[in-house]
N, C-alpha and C positions, 0 to 999 in steps of 0.2 A: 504493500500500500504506500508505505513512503518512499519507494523506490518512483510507483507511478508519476505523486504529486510533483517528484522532482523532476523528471519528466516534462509535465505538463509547464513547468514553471521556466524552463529551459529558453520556451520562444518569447518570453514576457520579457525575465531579463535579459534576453537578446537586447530586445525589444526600445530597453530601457537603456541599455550600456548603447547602442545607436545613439539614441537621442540625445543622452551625455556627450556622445564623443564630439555630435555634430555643435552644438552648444559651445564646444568648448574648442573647435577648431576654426583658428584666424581664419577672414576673409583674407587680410593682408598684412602686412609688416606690421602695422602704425600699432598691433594687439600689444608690443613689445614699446612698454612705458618710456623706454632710455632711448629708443629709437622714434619713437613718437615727440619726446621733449628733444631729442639733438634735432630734428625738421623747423619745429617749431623757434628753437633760436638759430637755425639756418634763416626762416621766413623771417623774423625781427631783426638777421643782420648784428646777431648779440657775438660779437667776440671775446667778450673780456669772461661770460659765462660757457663759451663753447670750446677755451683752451683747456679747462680741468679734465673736460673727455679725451681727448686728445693720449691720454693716459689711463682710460679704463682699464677696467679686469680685461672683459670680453674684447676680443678684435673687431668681431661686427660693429661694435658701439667705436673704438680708435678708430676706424674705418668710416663710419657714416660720419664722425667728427671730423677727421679731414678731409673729406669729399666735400663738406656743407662749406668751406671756402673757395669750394671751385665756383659755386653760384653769386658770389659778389667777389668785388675788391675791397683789398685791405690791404694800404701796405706793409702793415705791421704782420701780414700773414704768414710773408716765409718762415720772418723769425719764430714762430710757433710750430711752425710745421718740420723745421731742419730736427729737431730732436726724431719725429716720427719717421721721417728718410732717411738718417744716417744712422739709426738706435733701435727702430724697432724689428724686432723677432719677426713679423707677421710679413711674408712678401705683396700680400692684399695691403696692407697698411702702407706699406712703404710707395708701392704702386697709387695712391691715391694722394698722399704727400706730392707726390711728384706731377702728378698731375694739377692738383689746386695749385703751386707752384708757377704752375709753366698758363693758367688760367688768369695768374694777375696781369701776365703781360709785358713787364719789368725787366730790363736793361739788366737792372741791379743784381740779380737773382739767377746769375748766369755761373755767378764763381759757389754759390753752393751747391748748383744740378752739377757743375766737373769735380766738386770734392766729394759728392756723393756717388759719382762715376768711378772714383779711384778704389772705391772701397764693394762695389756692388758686383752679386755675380750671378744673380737671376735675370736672364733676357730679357723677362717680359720688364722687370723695371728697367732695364738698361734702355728699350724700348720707348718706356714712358717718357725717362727723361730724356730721351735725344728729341725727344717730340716738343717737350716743356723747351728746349733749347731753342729750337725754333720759334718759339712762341717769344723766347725772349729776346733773339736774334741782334745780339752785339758783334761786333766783328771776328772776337773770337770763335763766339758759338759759329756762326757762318763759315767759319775758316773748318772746324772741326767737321760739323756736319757733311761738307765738301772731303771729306778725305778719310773719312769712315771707310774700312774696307772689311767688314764683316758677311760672313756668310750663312749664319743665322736668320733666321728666316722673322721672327718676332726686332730684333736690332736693324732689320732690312727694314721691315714696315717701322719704326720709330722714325727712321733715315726719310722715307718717303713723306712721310706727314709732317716730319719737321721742314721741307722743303716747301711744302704745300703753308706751310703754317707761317715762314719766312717771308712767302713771296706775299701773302697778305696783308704782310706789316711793311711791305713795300720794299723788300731786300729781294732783291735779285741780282747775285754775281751769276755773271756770264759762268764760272762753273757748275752751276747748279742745271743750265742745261745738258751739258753732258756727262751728268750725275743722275738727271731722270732718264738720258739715253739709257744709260748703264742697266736699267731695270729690265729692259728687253732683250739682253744682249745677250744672258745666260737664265736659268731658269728662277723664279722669281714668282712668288706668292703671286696670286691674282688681286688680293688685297692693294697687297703691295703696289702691281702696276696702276693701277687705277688714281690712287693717289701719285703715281709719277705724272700717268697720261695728264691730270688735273693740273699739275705744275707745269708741267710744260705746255701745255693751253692756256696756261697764263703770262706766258712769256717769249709772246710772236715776235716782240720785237726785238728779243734778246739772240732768236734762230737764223743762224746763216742759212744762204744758198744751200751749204755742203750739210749741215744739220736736218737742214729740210728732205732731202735726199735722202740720207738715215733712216726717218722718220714713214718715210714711204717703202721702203724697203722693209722694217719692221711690219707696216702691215701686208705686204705680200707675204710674207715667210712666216711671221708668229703668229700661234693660236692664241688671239686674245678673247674675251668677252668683251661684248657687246657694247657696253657702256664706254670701254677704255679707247674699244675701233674706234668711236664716234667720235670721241673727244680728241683722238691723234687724226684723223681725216679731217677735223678743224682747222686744223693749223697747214696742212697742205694743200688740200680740197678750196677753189675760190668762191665765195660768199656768195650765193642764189640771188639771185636780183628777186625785188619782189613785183608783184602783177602788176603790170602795167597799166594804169587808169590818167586819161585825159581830165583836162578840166571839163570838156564838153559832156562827156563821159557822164560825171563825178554830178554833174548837173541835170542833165535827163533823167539819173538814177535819185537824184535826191529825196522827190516824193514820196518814194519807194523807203530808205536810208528813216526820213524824218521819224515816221513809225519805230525803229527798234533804237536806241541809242547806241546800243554796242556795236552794231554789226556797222553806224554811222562814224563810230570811234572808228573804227579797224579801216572803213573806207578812207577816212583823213591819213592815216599812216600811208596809205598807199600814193595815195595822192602827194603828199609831203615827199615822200623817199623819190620819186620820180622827176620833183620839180624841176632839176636841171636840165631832165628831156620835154619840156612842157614848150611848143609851140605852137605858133598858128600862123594861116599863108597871108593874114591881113597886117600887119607889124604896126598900126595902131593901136593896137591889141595887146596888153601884156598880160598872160596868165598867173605870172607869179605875183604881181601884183594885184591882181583879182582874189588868189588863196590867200596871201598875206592880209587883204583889206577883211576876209571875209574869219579866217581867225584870231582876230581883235576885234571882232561886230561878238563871236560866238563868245569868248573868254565871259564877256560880261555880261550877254542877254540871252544867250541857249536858254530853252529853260530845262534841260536835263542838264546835272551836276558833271555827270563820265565826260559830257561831251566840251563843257565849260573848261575843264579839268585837263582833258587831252584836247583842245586847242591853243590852251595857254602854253602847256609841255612843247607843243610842236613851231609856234609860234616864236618861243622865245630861242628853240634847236637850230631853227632854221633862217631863222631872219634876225634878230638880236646878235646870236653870236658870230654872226655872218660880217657884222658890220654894216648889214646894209642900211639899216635905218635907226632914225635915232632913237634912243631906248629909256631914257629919263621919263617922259612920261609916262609910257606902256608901264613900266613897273613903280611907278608911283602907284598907279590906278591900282594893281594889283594888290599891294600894298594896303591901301586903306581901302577897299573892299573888305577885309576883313572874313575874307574867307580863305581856311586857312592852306586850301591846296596852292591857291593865287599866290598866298602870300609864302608859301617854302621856297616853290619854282623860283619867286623873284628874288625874294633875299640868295638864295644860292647862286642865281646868277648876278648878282650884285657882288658878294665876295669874289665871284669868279673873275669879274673885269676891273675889281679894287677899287672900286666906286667909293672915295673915303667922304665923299659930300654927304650919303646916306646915313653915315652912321646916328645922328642926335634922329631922325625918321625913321630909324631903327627900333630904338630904346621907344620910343614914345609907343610903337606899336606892340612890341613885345609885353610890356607892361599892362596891355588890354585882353592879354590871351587868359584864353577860360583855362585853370588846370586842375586837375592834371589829364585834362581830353585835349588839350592841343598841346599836351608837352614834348613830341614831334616835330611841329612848327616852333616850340619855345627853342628846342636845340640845334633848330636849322639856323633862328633869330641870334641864337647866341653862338655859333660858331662865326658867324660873320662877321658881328660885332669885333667878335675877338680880331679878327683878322683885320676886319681895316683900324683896329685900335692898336695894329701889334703888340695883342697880347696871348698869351698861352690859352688855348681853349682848357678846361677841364669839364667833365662830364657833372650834370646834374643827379645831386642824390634822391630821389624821390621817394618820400615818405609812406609807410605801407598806407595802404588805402581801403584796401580789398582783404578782411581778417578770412584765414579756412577756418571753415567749420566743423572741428575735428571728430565731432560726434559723427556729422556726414561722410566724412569721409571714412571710419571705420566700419562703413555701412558697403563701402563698395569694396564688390570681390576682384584679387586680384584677375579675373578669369572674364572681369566687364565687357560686353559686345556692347555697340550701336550700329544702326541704320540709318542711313543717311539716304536717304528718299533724292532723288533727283530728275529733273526734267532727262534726260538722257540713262535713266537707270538707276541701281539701288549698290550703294558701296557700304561694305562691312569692316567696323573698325573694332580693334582689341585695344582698349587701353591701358597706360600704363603705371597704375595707382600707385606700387611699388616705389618709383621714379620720379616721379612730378605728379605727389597729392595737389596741393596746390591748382595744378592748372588742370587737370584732371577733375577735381569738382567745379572750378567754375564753367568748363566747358560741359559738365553734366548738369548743373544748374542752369544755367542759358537756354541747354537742349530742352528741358523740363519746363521752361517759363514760355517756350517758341520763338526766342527769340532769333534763331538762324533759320525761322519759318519765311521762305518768298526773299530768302539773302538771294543774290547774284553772286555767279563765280566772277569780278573783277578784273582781275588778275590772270591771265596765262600765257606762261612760257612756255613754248615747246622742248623738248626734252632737259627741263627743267623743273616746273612747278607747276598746280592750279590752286588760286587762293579764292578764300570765301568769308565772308562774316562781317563787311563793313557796313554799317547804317545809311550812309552816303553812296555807297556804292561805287564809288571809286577809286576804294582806295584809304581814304584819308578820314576814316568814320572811325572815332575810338568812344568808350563808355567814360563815365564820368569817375574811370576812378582806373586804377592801376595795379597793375599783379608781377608779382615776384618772378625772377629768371628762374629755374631749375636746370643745373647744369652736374648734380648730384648724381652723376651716372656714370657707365662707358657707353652708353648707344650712339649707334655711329646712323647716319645721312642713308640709309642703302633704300632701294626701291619703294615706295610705297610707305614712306614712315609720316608723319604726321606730325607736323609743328607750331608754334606758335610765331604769328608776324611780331615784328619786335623793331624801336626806333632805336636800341640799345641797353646796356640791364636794365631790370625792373619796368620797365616802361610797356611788357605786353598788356593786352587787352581780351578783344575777343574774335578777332583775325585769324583764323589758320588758314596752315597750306598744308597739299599734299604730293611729294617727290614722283615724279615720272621715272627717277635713275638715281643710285650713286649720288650725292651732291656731298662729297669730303668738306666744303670749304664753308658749310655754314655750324659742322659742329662744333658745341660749347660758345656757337654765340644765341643759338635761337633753341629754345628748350623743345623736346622730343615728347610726347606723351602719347602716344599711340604707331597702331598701321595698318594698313589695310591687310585685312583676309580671307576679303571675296570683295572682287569688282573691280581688281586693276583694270581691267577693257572701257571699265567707263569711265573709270578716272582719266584712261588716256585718249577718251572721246571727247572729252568735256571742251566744250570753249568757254569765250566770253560773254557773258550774258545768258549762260544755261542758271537755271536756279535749284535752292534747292528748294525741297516741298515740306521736308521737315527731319530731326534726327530727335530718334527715341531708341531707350535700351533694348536691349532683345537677350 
């Protein structure tokens, strides 16, 4: 008999020890108190409270502590960090040191990535900091990185990204060309090439004749992937003109045009790029005078924003910086309009031509901007400044604005899908709570409120990006408040990853984009929290002016 009931009792406390387990099993990290509070002064930017972890018991917790200075500048960081690079036991620890390290930027921070080099013998950090080296790119580091001859496959890819990470901070020795050759030339991570192919497409003007030659040769002989073809056929391959459209053309079609904005955007580019072929058999007649008159009529009276927006862009591309015509008024006008795509365009190009008359018509207007929703336009406003005042720009700290809701966020599983409903189709994303809580609930809260319901894709670059989420629609629509970088990671740019638009740290919103390829050169500036996985076909369907129709969990 008591053998039965025990028996019988068998599927209950199954039953029960399930429900327990599940109870008791995290959706995701944040369950873990010490990793929940090091995010949380990652998100407030607390230094002086997030050195004490830096020396926990647990690695994970030294580990998420020196990662959370990958996500801001400090320059007091490395000094915090060199004990965890040169001392700690853990190669994850040391590996993330080196990384926040090579995240602030810094010149200065070049001679503790080589004392740290003298003493290190795990690849992968070897890796990290040749990469951090790049980032800091003194002449040293540049000299070094140049003459690396490792064959190690992790110390190759650190080699690669530091090159990639060099040339962004605007260093480019003619060596480093035929240092991205060198990745083809024997066998070589695929990784790896991709970030050489990326460096040396950014550096057309650094390749000889006889480099160019190299480079064609490599793609006849080497099996590359797809992304790295693409990007070395840039630099050989000559530049596809685009469709040919008349004025006459451009005018019969207008009717037609006036109805979509975007597809009336995309007609002006066309029109624009061709101008220098624009004639006609009457020489009374000037066409480019007709485009020029007609976008400085649109800048101001369009009444679609995209189209106000991309005539003023093209207006100032092609005639402004031409010289052709005088430019004082047109970017006054822009200026105090006070709208603030008008006013980026113009200040930019106003530092650009050292316009030093502007500067006291500068400050008056800056002082008028809404923030922190135009603080985009504040640091286009104030880069200029700087520069016709010759003074140093330094970057705006901006204050948090936007608190996470951590009760919210320990609600979502690390395992989170969305759907993203779309005029062209339905794309599935995985997010990544783990990584960027932060921007991971406000884009869950957005999707919940509707507010990316009837957005426009804006934004698309071909084998590049498609962006989506501005209020404005083109572009230049941010909310009235602002959210934390999360740079708290390794994920890397590869296909179909998903990010957040950014005017620089701290400053996102609620803008994202999502990668058609590979894009190396935007990691650890623009934070990562998702990817697609199901619907890359439509993502790389998508144009300008497809919408979406809404995104909800699944």
């Amino acid at each position: 008999m008591q053998t039965r009931l025990l028996l019988l009792a068998l599927p209950l406390l199954f039953l029960v020890g399930c429900k327990h387990g599940n109870q008791e099993k995290p959706l995701n990290r944040f369950s873990d108190p010490k990793l929940k509070k090091i995010y949380q002064l990652q998100d407030k930017r607390d230094t002086k409270s997030l050195i004490p972890l830096l020396i926990a018991k647990n690695p994970a917790h030294r580990e998420a502590a020196a990662l959370a200075f990958a996500s801001f500048k400090d320059s007091t960081a490395a000094g915090f960090l060199k004990r965890s690079l040169l001392t700690d036991s853990e190669w994850i620890v040391r590996r993330a040191a080196a990384y926040s390290i090579g995240q602030q930027y810094d010149s200065a921070n070049a001679n503790l990535l080589f004392e740290a080099l003298k003493i290190e013998q795990n690849p992968v950090v070897i890796g990290y900091i040749v990469e951090a080296l790049g980032k800091s790119a003194n002449e040293k580091a540049l000299d070094y990185i140049s003459k690396i001859k490792s064959d190690n496959e992790q110390i190759k890819l650190g080699q690669a990204k530091a090159l990639c990470r060099a040339i962004w901070m605007g260093k480019k020795p003619t060596t480093f060309v035929q240092i991205g050759i060198s990745f083809f030339e024997k066998e070589t991570s695929n990784e790896a090439r991709l970030y050489a192919a990326t460096a040396l497409s950014r550096m057309r003007k650094e390749i000889t004749p006889s480099d160019s030659i190299k480079i064609k040769n490599i793609l006849t002989s080497a099996q590359l992937e797809p992304e790295t073809e693409r990007l070395l056929k840039t630099i050989v391959e000559p530049k596809k003109a685009s469709e040919e459209i008349t004025w006459f053309d451009f005018k019969r079609q207008l009717p037609e045009l006036q109805k979509n904005p975007y597809k009336l955007a995309k007609s002006l580019n066309d029109l624009v790029t061709n101008l220098p072929n624009l004639r006609y058999k009457e020489m009374a007649f000037n066409p480019q005078s007709a485009v020029a008159d007609t976008l400085y009529n649109w800048t101001f009276h369009h009444r679609y924003q995209i189209v106000r927006t991309t005539a003023c862009e093209y207006y100032i591309n092609h005639f402004l910086m031409n010289g052709n015509i005088p430019s004082t008024q047109y970017l006054t006008e822009c200026i105090a309009s006070r709208d603030m795509a008008l006013q980026s365009l113009a200040v930019n190009q106003i530092a650009k031509d050292s316009l030093a008359e502007f500067a006291g018509f500068l400050k008056k207007y800056q002082d008028s901007l809404s923030m922190p929703a135009q603080i985009e336009t504040f640091i286009d406003f104030e880069k200029a400044i700087c520069k016709l005042e010759n003074r140093k720009y330094k970057a705006p700290n901006p204050a948090p604005t936007h608190k996470i809701d951590w009760n919210y966020v320990k609600q979502i599983p690390d395992s989170q899908r969305v759907e993203i409903k779309t005029t062209k189709g339905d794309i599935e994303l995985l997010l990544f709570v783990n990584d960027a809580p932060g921007t991971v609930y406000n884009f869950l809260k957005a999707a919940e409120d509707g507010f990316y319901n009837d957005k426009f894709f804006h934004r698309v670059v071909p084998n590049f990006v498609i962006q989506a989420g501005c209020q404005r629609g083109d572009g230049w629509g941010s909310p009235d408040w602002t959210q934390r970088s999360e740079f708290s990671n390794y994920l890397h740019y590869e296909t179909g990853m998903v990010g957040m638009a950014s005017a620089g740290n701290d400053t996102e919103g609620l803008q994202f984009f999502i990668t058609h390829n590979p894009t190396p050169l935007l990691e650890g500036r623009y934070s990562i929290f998702g990817k697609v996985v199901n619907g890359m076909n439509v993502v790389n369907s998508i144009e300008v002016g497809d919408k979406i129709l809404s995104i909800k969990k699944i």
